[in-house]
C-alpha positions in Angstrom: 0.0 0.0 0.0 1.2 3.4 -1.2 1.3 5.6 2.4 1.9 8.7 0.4 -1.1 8.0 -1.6 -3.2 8.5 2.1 -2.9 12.0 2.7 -5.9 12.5 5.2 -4.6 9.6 7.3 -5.2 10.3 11.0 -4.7 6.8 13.0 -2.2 4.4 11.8 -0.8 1.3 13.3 2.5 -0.4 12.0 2.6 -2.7 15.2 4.0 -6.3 14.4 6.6 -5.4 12.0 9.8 -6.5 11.6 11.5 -3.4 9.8 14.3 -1.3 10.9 13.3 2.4 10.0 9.8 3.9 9.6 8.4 4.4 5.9 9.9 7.7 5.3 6.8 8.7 3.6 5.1 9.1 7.1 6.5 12.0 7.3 4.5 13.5 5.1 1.3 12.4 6.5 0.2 16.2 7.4 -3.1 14.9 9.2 -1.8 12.0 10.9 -2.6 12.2 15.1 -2.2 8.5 16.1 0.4 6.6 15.4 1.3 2.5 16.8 4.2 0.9 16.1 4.5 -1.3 19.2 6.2 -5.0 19.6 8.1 -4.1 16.3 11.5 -5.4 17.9 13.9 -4.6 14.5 13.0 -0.7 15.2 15.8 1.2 16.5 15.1 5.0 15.7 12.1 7.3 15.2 12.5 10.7 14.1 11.1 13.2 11.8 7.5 12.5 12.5 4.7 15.6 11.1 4.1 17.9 13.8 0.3 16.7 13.2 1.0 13.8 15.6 -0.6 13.6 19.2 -0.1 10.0 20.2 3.1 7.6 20.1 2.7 4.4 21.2 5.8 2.2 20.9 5.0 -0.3 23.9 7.6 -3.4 23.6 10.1 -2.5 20.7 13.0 -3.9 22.8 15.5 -2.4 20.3 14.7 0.8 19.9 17.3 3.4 21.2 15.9 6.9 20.5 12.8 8.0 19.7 11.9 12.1 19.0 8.9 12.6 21.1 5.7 14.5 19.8 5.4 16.6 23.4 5.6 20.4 21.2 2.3 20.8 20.7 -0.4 22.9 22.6 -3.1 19.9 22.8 -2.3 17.0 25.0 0.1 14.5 23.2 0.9 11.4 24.6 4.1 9.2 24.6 3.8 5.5 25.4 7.0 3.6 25.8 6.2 0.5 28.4 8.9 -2.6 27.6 11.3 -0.4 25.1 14.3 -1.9 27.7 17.0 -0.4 24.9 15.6 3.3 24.8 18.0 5.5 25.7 16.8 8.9 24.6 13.8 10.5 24.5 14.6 13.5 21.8 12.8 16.8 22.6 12.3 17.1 26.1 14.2 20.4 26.7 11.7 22.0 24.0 8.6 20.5 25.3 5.7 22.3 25.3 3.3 22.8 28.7 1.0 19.8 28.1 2.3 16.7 27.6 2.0 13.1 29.1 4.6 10.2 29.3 1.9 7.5 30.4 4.4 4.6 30.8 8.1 4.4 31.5 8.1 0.4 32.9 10.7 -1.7 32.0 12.4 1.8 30.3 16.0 1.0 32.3 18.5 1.9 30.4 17.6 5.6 29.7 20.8 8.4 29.8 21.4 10.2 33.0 21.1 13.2 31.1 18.0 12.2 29.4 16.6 11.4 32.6 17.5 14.6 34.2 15.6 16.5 31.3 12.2 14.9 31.7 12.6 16.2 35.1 13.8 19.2 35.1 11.0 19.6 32.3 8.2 18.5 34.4 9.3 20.9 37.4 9.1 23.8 35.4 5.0 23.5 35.0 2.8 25.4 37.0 1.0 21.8 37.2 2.1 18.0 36.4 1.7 14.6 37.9 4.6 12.2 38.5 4.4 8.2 39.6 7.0 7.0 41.1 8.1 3.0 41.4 8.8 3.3 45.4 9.7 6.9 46.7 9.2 8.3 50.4 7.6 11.7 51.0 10.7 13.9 51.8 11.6 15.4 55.1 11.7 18.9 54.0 7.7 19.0 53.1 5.7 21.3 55.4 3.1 18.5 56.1 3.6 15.0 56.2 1.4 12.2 58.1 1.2 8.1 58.4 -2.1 6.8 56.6 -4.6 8.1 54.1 -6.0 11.4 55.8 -3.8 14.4 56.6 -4.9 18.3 58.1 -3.0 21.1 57.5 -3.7 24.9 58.2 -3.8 27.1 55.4 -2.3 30.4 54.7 -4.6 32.9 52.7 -4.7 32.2 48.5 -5.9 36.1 48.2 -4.8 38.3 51.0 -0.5 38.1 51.4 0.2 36.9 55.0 2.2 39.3 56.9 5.4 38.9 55.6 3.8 39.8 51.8 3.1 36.8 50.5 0.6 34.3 49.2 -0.1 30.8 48.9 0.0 29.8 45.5 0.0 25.7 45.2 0.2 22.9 46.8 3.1 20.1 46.3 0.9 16.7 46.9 2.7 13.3 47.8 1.2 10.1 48.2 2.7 6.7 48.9 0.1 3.8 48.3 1.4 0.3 48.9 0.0 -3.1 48.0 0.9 -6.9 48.5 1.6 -9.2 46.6 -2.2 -10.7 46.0 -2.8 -7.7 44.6 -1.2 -9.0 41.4 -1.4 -13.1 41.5 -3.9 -13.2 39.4 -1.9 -11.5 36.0 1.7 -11.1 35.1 0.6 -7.8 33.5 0.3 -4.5 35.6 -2.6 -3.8 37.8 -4.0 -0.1 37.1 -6.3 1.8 39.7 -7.3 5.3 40.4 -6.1 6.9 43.6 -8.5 10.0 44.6 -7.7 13.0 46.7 -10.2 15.1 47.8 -9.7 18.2 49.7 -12.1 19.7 52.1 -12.5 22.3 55.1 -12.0 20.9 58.0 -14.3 23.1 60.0 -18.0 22.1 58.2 -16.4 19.1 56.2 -18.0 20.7 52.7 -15.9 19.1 49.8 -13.6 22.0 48.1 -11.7 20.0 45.2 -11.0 17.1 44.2 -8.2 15.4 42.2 -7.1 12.0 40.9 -4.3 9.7 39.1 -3.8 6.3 38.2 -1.5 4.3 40.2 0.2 1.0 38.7 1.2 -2.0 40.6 2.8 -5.1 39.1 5.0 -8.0 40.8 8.0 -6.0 40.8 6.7 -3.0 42.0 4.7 -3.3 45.7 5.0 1.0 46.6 4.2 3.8 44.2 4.3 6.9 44.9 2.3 10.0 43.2 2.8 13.3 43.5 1.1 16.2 41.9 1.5 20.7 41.5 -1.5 22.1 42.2 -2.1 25.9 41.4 -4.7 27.4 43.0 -5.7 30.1 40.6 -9.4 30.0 39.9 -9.8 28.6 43.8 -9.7 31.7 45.6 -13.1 32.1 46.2 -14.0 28.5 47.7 -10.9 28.7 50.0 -12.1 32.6 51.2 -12.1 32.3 54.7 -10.9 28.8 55.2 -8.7 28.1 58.0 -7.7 24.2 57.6 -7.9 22.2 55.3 -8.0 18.5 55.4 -7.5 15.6 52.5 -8.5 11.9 52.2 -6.9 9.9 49.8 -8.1 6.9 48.9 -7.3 3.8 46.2 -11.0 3.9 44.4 -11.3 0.9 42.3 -9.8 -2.0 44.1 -9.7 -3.9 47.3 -8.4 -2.4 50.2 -7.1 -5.2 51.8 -4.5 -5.5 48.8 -3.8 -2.0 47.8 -3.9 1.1 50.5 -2.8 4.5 51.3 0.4 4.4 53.5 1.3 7.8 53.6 0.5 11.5 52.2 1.8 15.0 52.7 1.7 18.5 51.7 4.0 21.3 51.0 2.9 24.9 50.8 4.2 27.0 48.0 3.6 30.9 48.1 4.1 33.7 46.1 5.6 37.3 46.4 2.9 39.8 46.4 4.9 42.3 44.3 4.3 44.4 41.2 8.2 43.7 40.0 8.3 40.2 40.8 6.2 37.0 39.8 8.9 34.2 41.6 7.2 31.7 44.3 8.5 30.9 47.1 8.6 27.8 49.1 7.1 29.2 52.6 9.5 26.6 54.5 13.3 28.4 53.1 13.3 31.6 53.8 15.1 34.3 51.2 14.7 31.3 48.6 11.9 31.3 45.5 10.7 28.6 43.1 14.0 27.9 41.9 15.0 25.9 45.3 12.1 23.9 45.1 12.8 22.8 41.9 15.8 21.6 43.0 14.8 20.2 45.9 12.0 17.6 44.1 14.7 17.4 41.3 17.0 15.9 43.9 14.1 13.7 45.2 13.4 12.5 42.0 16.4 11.1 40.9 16.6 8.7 43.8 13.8 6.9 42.2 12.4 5.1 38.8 10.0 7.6 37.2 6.9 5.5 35.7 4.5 7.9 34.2 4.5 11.6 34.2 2.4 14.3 33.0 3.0 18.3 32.1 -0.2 20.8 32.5 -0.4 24.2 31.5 -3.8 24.8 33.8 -5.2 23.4 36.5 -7.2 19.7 35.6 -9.6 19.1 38.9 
């Protein structure tokens, strides 16, 4: 079949293949948005895909060492690269765009230091993302951290500065679910379930927001962690007056005497409440802005496997 010939192509799937290279004439497809090539295990490169494209799946093409991500564009795109054990570099990450989701990185374990430092350096300069972590521990330097699936936390004003001129601009959210190892006797393939937050004041217990991820669990991996930005812009109003705030988490979807909550916190982030100045600031170093936060998680991060991760440019509850 001519490719070339299908110029208002928008899904195609290669999947199953046994070439080397992709048809070069795919890059040409100008309407192209979905594109499979998974379990094609000869495949070792992708590059020069049309700009057009919004979904990569390459699950399982165990020799492929670089591909060039699709994560530019202003719509969501979506990377898939669960099982690609060769893949080294994922091309295009320090010109990513603001929305963009890596939705698997298992079995992904031989990806460059570098590389790996650019996803997440990338993710930590959003204003929102979600990151899921194989393992991980809530780190000592958050402002609120608590055993179990419920934590309180009092909250400094999202519209008034406080007195030393600032205001609270997001929340850095950490969870840490856990599961044994029934949880996953029944497949060799991963076990996917939602884990829910919802936030609420503490005072009349009236729900405030909500948010939500998916968690994975397989035989290898027993603790995930998830941890998520959240900007409050757009929230001001429903936290007004709001003193404490309190959050539930909970593993919706599956049993929870084989997949739980074993610990959550919070950190506060705040920004200054000057005309000349639009840096945050993490309310727990003082003199410091967003910068030492970034480095901070950045740190944090690298002390773990990365297993999905998504890049917002607004808020998503």
């Amino acid at each position: 079949m001519d490719l070339g010939s299908l110029s208002f192509l928008e899904d195609l799937d290669l999947s199953g293949n046994e070439f080397f290279n992709l048809p070069s004439v795919i890059s040409r497809l100008s309407k192209l948005q979905c594109l499979r090539v998974e379990r094609c295990r000869n495949l070792l490169s992708i590059s020069e895909l049309p700009s057009s494209v919004l979904s990569l799946s390459i699950n399982d093409c165990t020799s492929i060492e670089r591909v060039s991500a699709p994560l530019q564009h202003e719509r969501l795109p979506f990377l898939n690269v669960e099982g690609c054990r060769n893949l080294i570099e994922i091309q295009g990450m320090e010109s990513a765009g603001n929305n963009w989701s890596i939705l698997n990185l298992n079995g992904c374990n031989n990806l460059s230091e570098n590389n790996k430092m650019s996803l997440v350096q990338g993710l930590c300069k959003g204003k929102h993302y979600d990151i899921c972590l194989a393992g991980g521990e809530i780190p000592e330097w958050f402002s609120h951290r608590g055993e179990g699936s419920a934590l309180s936390f009092l909250l400094p004003s999202v519209s008034v500065p406080v007195p030393d001129g600032n205001k609270l601009q997001a929340l850095l959210f950490w969870v840490v679910s856990a599961s044994t190892n029934e949880a996953t006797l029944e497949t060799s393939l991963p076990r996917f379930d939602m884990c829910l937050a919802t936030f609420k004041n503490k005072s009349n217990g009236i729900i405030l927001f909500e948010t939500m991820a998916a968690v994975t669990f397989d035989r290898t991996i027993t603790k995930q962690s998830w941890i998520q930005r959240i900007p409050l812009i757009g929230l001001e109003e429903s936290l007004q007056g709001v003193e404490e705030l309190e959050v539930n988490v909970k593993i919706s979807l599956y049993d929870v005497r084989k997949c739980w909550v074993e610990k959550c916190g919070v950190h506060l982030i705040m920004e200054k409440n000057k005309a000349d100045s639009d840096q945050q600031i993490d309310i727990h170093a003082l003199g410091s802005d967003d910068q030492w936060l970034a480095s901070r998680l950045i740190r944090e991060l690298q002390k773990w496997k990365i297993t999905s991760c998504s890049k917002f440019g607004q808020h998503k509850t």
